[in-house]
C-alpha positions in Angstrom: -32.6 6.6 1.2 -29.7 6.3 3.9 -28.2 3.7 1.6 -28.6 5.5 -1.7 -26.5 7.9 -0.4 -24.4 5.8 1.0 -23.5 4.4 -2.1 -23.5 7.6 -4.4 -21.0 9.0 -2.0 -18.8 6.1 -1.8 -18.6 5.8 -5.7 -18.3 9.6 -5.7 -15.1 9.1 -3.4 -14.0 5.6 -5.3 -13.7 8.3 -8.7 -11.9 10.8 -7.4 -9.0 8.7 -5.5 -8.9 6.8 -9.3 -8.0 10.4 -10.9 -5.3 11.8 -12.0 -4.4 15.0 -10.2 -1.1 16.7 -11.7 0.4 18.2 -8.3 3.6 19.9 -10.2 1.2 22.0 -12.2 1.8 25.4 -10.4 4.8 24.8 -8.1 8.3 26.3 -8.4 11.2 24.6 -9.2 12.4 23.7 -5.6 9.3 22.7 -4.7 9.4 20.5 -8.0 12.8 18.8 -6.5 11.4 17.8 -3.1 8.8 15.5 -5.4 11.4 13.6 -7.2 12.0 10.5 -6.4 14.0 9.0 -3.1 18.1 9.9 -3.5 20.2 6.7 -3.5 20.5 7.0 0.6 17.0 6.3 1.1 16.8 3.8 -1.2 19.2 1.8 0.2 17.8 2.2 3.5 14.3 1.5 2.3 15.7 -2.2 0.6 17.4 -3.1 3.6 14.3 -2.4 5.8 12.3 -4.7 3.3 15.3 -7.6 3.6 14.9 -7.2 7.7 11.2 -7.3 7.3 10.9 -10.1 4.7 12.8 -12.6 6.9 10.7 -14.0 9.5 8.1 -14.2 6.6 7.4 -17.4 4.9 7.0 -17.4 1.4 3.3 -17.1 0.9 3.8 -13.8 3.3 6.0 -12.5 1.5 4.5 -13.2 -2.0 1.2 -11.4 -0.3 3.4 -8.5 0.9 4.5 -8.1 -3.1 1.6 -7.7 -4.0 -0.1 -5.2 -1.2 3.3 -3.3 -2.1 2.1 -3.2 -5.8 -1.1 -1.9 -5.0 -3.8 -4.9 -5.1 -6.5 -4.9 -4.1 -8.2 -7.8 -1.5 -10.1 -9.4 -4.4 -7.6 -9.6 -6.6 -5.4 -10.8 -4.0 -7.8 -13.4 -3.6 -7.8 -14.5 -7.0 -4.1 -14.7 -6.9 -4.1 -17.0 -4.5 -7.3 -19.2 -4.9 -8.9 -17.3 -1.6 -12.1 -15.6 -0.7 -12.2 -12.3 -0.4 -12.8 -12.2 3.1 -9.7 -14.9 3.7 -7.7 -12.5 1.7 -8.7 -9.1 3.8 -7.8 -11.3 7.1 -4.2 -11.8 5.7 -4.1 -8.0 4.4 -4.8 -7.3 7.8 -3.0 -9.7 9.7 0.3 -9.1 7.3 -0.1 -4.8 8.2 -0.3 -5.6 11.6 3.2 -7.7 11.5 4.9 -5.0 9.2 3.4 -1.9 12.2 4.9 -4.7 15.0 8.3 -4.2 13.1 8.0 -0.8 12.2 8.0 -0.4 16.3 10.9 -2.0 16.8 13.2 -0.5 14.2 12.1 2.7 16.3 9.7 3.9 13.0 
């Protein structure tokens, strides 16, 4: 029965992060703003801490980052590359941990 649940409540949560919410629906316009997308400043700054972070990679790194930046998931990951899926969630993790190690440094 444990497990029943288990798995009713995991595709429960699985739905709802896969819906679409609109957030904008009751918010005033200056709210609206500060959801718009980053100003030219923080762009910049967000494609030069990719460059930094990219360059120790190798190219199989950063391919993998690509696509974890894209949103895929481990399996599909894994089909990308001709992994398992369990080879493919050791990378996943093993590439976060990396990007968190840099994130540290550059004081984030």
């Amino acid at each position: 029965m444990n497990v029943i649940c288990s798995n009713v409540a995991a595709d429960f949560l699985k739905d709802l992060a896969e819906a679409t919410i609109p957030l904008d629906e009751d918010l005033e316009d200056q709210q609206k703003e500060s959801l718009s997308p980053a100003n030219p400043e923080q762009l910049a700054i967000s494609e030069d801490l990719l460059r930094k972070l990219e360059g120790p990679l190798d190219a199989q790194e950063q391919q993998l980052l690509s696509l974890v930046r894209n949103g895929y998931k481990n399996a599909e990951i894994g089909e990308h590359f001709g992994w398992s899926y369990g080879k493919a969630a050791i990378r996943v993790h093993r590439l976060r941990k990396k990007v968190r190690i840099f994130m540290k440094a550059q004081a984030f």
